[in-house]
C-alpha positions as semicolon CSV with decimal commas, in nm:
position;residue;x (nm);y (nm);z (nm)
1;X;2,032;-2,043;-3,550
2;X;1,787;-2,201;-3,291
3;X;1,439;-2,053;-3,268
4;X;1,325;-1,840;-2,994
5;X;1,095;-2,102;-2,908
6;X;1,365;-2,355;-2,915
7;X;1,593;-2,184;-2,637
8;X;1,326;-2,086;-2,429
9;X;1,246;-2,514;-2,412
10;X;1,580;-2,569;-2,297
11;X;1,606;-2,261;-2,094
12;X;1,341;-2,441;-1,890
13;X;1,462;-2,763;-1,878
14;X;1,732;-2,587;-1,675
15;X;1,507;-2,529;-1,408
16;X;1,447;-2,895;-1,330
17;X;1,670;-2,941;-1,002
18;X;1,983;-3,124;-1,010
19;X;2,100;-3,451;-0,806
20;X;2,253;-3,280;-0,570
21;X;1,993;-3,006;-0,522
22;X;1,728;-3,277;-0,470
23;X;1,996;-3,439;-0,248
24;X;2,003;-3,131;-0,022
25;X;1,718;-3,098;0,026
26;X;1,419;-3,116;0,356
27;X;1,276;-3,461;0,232
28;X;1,639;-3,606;0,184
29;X;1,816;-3,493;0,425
30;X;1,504;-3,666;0,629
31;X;1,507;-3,980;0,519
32;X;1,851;-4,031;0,442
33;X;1,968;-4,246;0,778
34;X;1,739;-4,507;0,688
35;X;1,798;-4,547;0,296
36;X;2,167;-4,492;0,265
37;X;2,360;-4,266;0,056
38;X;2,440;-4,437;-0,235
39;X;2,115;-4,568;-0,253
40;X;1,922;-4,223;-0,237
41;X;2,139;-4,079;-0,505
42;X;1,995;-4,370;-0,686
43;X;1,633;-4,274;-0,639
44;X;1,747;-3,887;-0,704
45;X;1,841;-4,020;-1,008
46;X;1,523;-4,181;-1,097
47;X;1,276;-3,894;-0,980
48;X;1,485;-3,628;-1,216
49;X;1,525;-3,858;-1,536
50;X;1,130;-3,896;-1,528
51;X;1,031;-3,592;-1,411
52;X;1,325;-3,471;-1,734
53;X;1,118;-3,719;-2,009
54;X;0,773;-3,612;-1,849
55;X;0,917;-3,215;-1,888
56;X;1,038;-3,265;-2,269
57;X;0,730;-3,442;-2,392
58;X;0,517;-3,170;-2,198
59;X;0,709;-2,921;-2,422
60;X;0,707;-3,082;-2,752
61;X;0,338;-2,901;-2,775
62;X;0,314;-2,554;-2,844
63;X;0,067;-2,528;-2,613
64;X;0,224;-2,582;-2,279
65;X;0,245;-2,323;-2,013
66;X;0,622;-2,218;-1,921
67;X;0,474;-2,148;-1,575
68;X;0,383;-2,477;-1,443
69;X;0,804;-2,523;-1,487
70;X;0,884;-2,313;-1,277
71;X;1,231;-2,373;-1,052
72;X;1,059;-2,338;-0,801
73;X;0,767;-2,586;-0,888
74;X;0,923;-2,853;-1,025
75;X;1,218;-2,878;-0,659
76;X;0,851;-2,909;-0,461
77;X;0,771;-3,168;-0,703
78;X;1,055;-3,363;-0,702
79;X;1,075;-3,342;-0,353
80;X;0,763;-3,521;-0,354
81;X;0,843;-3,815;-0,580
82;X;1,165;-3,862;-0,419
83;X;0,935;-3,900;-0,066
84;X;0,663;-4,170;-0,259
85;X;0,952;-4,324;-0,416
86;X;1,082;-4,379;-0,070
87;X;0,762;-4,473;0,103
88;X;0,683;-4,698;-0,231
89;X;1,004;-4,868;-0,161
90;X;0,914;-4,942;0,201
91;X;0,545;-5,061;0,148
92;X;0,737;-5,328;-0,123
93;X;0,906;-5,523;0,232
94;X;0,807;-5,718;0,472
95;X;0,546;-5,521;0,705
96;X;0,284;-5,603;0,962
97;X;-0,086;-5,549;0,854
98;X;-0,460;-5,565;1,023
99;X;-0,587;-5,888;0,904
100;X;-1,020;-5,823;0,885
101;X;-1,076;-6,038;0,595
102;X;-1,230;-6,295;0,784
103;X;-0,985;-6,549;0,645
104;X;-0,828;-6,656;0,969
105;X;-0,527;-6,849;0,876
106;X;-0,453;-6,622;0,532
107;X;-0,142;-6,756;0,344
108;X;-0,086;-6,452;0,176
109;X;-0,117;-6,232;0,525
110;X;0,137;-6,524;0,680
111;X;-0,075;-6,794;0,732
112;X;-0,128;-6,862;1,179
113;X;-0,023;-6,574;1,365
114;X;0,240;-6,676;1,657
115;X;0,208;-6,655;2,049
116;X;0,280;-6,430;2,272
117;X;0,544;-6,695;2,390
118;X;0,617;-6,773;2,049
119;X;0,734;-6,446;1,979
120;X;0,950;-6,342;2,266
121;X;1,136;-6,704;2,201
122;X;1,204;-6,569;1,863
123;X;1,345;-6,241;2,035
124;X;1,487;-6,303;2,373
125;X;1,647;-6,662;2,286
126;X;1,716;-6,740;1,937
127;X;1,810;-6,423;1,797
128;X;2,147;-6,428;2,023
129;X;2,397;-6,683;2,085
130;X;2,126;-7,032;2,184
131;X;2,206;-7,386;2,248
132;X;2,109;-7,483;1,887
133;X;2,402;-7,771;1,844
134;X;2,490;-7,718;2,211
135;X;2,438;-7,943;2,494
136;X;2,499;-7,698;2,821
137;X;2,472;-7,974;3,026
138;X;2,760;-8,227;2,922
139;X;2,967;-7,899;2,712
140;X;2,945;-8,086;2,373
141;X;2,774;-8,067;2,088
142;X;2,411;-8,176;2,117
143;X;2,146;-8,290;1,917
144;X;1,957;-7,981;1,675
145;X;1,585;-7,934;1,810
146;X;1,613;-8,164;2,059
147;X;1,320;-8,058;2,253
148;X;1,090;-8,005;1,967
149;X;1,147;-8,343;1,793
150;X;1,065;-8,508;2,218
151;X;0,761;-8,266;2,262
152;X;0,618;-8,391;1,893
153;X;0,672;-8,752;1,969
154;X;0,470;-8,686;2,327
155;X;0,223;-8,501;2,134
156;X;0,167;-8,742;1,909
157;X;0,211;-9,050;2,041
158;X;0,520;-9,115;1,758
159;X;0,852;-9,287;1,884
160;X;1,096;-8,985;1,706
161;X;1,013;-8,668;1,506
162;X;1,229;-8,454;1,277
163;X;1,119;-8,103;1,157
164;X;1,218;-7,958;0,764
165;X;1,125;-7,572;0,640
166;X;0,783;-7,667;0,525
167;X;0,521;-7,983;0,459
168;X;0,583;-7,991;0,139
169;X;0,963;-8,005;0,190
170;X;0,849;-8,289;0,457
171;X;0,664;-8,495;0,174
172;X;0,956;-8,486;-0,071
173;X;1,182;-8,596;0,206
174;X;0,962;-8,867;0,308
175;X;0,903;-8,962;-0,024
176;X;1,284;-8,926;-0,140
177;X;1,421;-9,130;0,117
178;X;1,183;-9,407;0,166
179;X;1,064;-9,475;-0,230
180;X;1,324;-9,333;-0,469
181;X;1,360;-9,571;-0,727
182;X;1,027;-9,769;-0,630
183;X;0,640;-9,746;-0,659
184;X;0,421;-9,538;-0,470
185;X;0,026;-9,660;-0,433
186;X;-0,208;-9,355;-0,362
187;X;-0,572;-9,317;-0,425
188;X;-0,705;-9,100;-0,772
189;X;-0,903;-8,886;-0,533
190;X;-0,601;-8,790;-0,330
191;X;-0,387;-8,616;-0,586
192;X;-0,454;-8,301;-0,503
193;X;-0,279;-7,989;-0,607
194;X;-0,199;-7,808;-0,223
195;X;-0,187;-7,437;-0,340
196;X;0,102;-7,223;-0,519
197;X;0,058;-7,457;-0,835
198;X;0,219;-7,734;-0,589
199;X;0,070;-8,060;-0,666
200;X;0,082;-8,385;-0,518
201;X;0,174;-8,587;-0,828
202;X;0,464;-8,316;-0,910
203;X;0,600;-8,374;-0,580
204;X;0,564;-8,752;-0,613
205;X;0,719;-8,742;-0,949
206;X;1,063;-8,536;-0,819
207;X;1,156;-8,747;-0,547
208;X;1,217;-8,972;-0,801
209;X;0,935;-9,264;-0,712
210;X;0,669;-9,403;-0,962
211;X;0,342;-9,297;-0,905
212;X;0,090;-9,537;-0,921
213;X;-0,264;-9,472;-0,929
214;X;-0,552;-9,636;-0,799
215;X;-0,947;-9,626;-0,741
216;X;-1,149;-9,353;-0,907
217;X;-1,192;-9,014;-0,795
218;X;-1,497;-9,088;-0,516
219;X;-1,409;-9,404;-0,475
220;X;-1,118;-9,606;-0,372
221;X;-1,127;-9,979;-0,160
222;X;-0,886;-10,154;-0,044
223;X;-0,872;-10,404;-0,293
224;X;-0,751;-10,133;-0,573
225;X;-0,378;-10,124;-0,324
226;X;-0,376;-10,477;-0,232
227;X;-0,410;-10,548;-0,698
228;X;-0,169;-10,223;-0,769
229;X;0,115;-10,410;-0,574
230;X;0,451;-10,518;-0,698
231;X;0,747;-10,630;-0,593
232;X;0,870;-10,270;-0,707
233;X;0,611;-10,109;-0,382
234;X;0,790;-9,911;-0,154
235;X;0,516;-9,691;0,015
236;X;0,143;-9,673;0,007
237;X;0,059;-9,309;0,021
238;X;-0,243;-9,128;0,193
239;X;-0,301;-8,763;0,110
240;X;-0,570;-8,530;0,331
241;X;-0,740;-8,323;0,077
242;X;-0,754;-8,021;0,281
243;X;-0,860;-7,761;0,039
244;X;-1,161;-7,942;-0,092
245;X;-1,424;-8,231;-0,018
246;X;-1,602;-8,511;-0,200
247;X;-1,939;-8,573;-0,080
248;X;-2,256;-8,789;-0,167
249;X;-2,178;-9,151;-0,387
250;X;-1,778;-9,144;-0,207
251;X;-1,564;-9,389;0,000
252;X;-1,184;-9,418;0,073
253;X;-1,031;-9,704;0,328
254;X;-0,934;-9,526;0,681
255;X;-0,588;-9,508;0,793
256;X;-0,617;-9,880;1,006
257;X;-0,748;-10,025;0,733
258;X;-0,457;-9,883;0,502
259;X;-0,209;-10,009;0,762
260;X;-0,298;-10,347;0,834
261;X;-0,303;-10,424;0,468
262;X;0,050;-10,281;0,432
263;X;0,195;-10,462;0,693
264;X;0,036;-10,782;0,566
265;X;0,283;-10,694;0,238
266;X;0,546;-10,537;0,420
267;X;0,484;-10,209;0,280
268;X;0,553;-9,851;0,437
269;X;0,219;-9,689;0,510
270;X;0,271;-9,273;0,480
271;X;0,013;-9,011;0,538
272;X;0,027;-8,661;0,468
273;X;-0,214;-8,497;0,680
274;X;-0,189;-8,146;0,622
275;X;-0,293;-7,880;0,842
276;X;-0,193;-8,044;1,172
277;X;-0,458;-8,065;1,442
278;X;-0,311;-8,227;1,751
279;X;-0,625;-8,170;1,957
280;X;-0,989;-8,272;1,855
281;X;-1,131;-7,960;1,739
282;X;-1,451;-8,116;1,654
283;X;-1,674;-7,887;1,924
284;X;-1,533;-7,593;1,734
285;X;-1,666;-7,712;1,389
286;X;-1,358;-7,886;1,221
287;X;-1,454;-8,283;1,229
288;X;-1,257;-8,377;0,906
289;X;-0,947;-8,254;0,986
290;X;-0,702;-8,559;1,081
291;X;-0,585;-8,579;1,446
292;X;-0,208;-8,703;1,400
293;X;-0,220;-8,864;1,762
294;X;-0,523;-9,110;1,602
295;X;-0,322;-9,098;1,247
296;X;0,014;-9,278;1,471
297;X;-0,241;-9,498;1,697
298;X;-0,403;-9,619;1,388
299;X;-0,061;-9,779;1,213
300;X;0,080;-9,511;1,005
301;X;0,448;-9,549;1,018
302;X;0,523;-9,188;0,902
303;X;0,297;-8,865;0,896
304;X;0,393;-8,518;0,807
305;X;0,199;-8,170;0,854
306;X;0,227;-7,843;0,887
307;X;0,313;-7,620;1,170
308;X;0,200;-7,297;1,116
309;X;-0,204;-7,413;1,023
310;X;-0,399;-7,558;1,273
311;X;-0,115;-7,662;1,485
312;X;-0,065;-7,257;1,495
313;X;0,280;-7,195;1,522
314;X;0,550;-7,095;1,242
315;X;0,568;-7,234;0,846
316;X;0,734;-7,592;0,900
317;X;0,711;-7,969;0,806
318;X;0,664;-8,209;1,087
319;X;0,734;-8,567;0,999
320;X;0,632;-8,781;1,294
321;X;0,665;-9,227;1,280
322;X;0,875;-9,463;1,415
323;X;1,214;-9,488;1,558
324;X;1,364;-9,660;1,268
325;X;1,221;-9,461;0,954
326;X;1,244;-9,145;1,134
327;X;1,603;-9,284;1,186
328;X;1,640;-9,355;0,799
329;X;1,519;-8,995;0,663
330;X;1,720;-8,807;0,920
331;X;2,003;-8,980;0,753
332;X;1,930;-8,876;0,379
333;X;2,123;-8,597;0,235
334;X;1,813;-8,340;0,122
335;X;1,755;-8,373;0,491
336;X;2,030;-8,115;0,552
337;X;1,943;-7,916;0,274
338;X;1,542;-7,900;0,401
339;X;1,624;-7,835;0,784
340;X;1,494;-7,504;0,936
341;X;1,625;-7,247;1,163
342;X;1,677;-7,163;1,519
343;X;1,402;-6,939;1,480
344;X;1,204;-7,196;1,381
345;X;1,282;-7,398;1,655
346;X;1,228;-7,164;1,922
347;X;0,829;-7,072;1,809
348;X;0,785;-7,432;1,743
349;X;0,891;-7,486;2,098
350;X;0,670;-7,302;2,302
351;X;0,387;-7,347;2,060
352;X;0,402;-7,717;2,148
353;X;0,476;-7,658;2,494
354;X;0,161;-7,460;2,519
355;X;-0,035;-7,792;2,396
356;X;0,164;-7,988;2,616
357;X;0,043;-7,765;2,938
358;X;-0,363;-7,777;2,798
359;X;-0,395;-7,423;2,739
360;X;-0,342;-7,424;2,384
361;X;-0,705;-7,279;2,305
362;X;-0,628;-6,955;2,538
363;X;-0,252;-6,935;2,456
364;X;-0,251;-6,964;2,070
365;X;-0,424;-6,719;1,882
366;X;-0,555;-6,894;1,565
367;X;-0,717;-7,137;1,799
368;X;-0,852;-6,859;2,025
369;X;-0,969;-6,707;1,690
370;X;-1,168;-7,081;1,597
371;X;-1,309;-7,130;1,942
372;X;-1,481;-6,825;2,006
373;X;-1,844;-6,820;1,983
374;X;-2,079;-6,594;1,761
375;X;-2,208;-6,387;2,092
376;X;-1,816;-6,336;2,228
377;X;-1,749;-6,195;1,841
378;X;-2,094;-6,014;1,837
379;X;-1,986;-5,821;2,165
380;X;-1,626;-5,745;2,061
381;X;-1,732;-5,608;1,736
382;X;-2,001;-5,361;1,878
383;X;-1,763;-5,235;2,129
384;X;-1,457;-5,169;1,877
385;X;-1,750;-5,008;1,687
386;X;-1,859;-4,795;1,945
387;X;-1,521;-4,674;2,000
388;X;-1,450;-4,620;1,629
389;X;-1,781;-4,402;1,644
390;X;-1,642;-4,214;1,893
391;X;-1,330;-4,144;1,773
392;X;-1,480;-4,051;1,373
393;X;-1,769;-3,832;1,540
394;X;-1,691;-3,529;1,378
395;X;-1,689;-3,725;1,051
396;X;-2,096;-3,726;0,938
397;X;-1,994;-3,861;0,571
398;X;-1,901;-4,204;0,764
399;X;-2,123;-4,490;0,779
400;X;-2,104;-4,766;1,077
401;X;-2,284;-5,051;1,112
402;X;-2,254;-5,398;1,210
403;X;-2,440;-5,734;1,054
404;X;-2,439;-6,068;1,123
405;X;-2,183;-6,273;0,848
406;X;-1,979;-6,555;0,817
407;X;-1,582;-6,636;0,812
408;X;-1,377;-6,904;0,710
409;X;-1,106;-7,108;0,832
410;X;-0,871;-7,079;0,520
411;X;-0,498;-7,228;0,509
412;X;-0,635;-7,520;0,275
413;X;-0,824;-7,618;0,651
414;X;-1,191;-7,732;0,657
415;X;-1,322;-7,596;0,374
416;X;-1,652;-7,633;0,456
417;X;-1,623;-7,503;0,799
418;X;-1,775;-7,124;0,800
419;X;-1,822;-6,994;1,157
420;X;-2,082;-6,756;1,248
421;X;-1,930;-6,358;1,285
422;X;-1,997;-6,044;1,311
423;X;-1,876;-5,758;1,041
424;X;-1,844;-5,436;1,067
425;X;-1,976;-5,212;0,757
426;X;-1,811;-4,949;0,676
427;X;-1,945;-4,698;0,377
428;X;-1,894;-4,308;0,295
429;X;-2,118;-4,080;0,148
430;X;-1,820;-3,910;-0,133
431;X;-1,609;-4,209;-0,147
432;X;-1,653;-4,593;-0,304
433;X;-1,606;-4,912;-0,170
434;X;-1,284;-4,978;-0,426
435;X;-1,174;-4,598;-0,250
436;X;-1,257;-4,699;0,099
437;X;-1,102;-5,032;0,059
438;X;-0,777;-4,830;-0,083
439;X;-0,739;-4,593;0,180
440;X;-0,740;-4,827;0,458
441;X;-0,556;-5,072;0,245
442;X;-0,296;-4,769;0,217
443;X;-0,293;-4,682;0,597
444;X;0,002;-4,738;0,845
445;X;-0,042;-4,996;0,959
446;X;-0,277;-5,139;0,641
447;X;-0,627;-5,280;0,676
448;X;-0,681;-5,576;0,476
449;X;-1,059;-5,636;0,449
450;X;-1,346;-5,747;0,215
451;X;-1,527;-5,619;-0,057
452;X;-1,841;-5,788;-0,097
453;X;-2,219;-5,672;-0,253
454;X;-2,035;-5,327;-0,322
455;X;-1,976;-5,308;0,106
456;X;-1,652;-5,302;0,259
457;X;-1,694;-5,524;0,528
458;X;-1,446;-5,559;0,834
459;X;-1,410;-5,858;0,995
């Protein structure tokens, strides 16, 4: 026979509420138009199998206390689970958040945030039926990103343009279709790794060229290309080492320099230049960062950057040269695999058209971010912490204050650019910084800030 004991353990496992009880229930019945069915059974399921294996190994002591299993108890508390679950589930997706890390283009927060313009594109235009392949005019089929491939070559000063999903995408292309099964020359102090374990000699190495090193790590001159070629030289390739800088005993030929002695050997001269500044942002801080207008005017017969950095529209690769090369990579086969969406298109689009019109600084937010002074961000930040006074008065356990600080550029972009800000401090007399930093982090929509000195600083 069982024990007493025994019988009463399972009598109050019985108590633990079934599927469909959960399933029936307030917090279900709540949320179950936006999960689905099937797939709220499914976290029913989960909530009662661990709140089952929490239960049994609860009453495998002989101390526990039948009363904390109560029916009623343990239907609140799967209720509950089954609501985190859900909101667990949620926070897992895509989702905007309040970007105060200082970090203005954060890759991990999405990198350049898009236009006003930018956006409704995305909405109103290319999330319907659009002109992608379309020509309205003549009722055939047109050309794909037309009008973004003519308003890079204006930009630019290029002859054609072609746009992939990302840069690095737009290397391997470059390098895949103009030095596959040849030699590429590129300087020691060049071969950078670009971030997400993504390095320039990996990429080199897959689109099936031979890399082929010159120079030293400070120091390249032309003379280490002009000895490194072979009859087997396809490209000479220049790589902007945006995430990092050499300085003191250093030296590396400029882009003219690079180009005349390529076309003395009839070599393709390609540049990578990164982040993708079209205007000189120079006044603003950033005077490393290559301008690809000067990068073209200079000789290089193909450049590629990014669109969603400096340039500050959406993640894409913008290869840039002349006519004829342009011309050869559209013609390669990854080309079709790398090419980007309608929705890239259309932010691309007015993001360019706002550089086109000269009001890219006011128009474009990451620029508007770069450009403002310290006494514009000084003001803004005492106001919004005036209001945020205001609306925490009753709170006395709340600390405010704002100090003087510094931000950064981020994005792999001048990485020893750190403009003057302003930060607020925020600090609580019963909670941490790691607690404080949770709680916003945990808010709808989430704060993303700093910790730094043990003060959670907003920026």
């Amino acid at each position: 026979m069982q024990s007493e004991k025994a019988v009463n353990k399972t009598e109050v496992l019985r108590n633990l509420p079934s599927i469909n009880e959960l399933l029936q229930g307030e917090t279900a019945l709540r949320i179950v138009g936006e999960a689905g069915a099937k797939h709220l059974a499914g976290l029913a399921r989960f909530v009662t199998d661990s709140l089952r294996e929490e239960m049994r190994q609860a009453l495998s002591s002989d101390t526990y206390d039948e009363s904390k299993f109560s029916r009623e108890l343990l239907l609140g508390e799967a209720e509950r689970r089954l609501e985190e679950a859900w909101k667990q589930e949620q926070k897992s997706g895509l989702q905007r958040v309040i970007n105060a890390t200082g970090v203005a283009i954060h890759t991990n927060l999405g990198r350049a945030p898009l236009s006003e313009k930018a956006k409704r594109a995305i909405i109103d235009e290319a999330s319907r039926y659009c002109s992608l392949e379309y020509n309205v005019e003549t009722g055939k089929r047109g050309k794909r990103g037309a009008r973004v491939e003519h308003l890079l070559a204006e930009l630019t000063g290029a002859e054609a343009a072609l746009v992939v999903n990302n840069c690095a995408a737009a290397a391997i292309l470059v390098l895949t279709a103009l030095a596959r099964g040849g030699e590429s020359i590129i300087s020691r102090g060049e071969l950078v790794e670009i971030g997400g374990d993504f390095r320039v000699p990996d990429l080199m190495t897959q689109s099936g060229t031979t890399l082929v090193e010159v120079g030293t790590t400070n120091k390249t001159r032309i003379s280490d290309y002009e000895r490194a070629i072979t009859e087997n030289t396809r490209l000479i390739t220049k790589v902007h080492t945006s995430n990092y800088r050499i300085v003191g005993f250093t030296s590396t030929p400029t882009v003219k320099e690079l180009s005349e002695m390529a076309n003395r050997n009839e070599i393709l001269l390609f540049e990578d230049a990164g982040s993708g500044a079209l205007i000189d942002l120079s006044e603003y801080g950033l005077r490393d960062e290559p301008i690809i207008s000067e990068s073209i005017a200079s000789g290089a017969d193909v450049v590629t950057f990014s669109g969603d950095k400096l340039l500050g529209g959406t993640q894409a690769g913008l290869i840039v040269g002349r006519s004829e090369v342009i011309a050869h990579i559209r013609k390669h086969p990854l080309y079709r695999a790398l090419r980007t969406s309608k929705f890239i298109y259309a932010a691309l689009e007015k993001t360019l058209d706002a550089f086109r019109k000269e009001t890219a600084i006011e128009e474009i937010p990451i620029l508007r971010m770069i450009s403002m002074s310290e006494e514009e961000i000084r003001q803004r930040t005492e106001s919004f912490a005036e209001k945020l006074k205001a609306r925490t008065a009753g709170n006395m356990k709340l600390n405010i204050e704002v100090v003087k600080g510094r931000s950064v550029i981020g994005g792999g972009s001048a990485p020893d650019v750190q403009p003057a800000t302003a930060l607020l401090v925020l600090s609580h007399s019963e909670m941490s910084v790691s607690k404080l930093e949770e709680k916003l982090r945990s808010a709808t929509p989430p704060v993303v800030g700093r910790v730094l000195e043990d003060r959670y600083l907003l920026d």
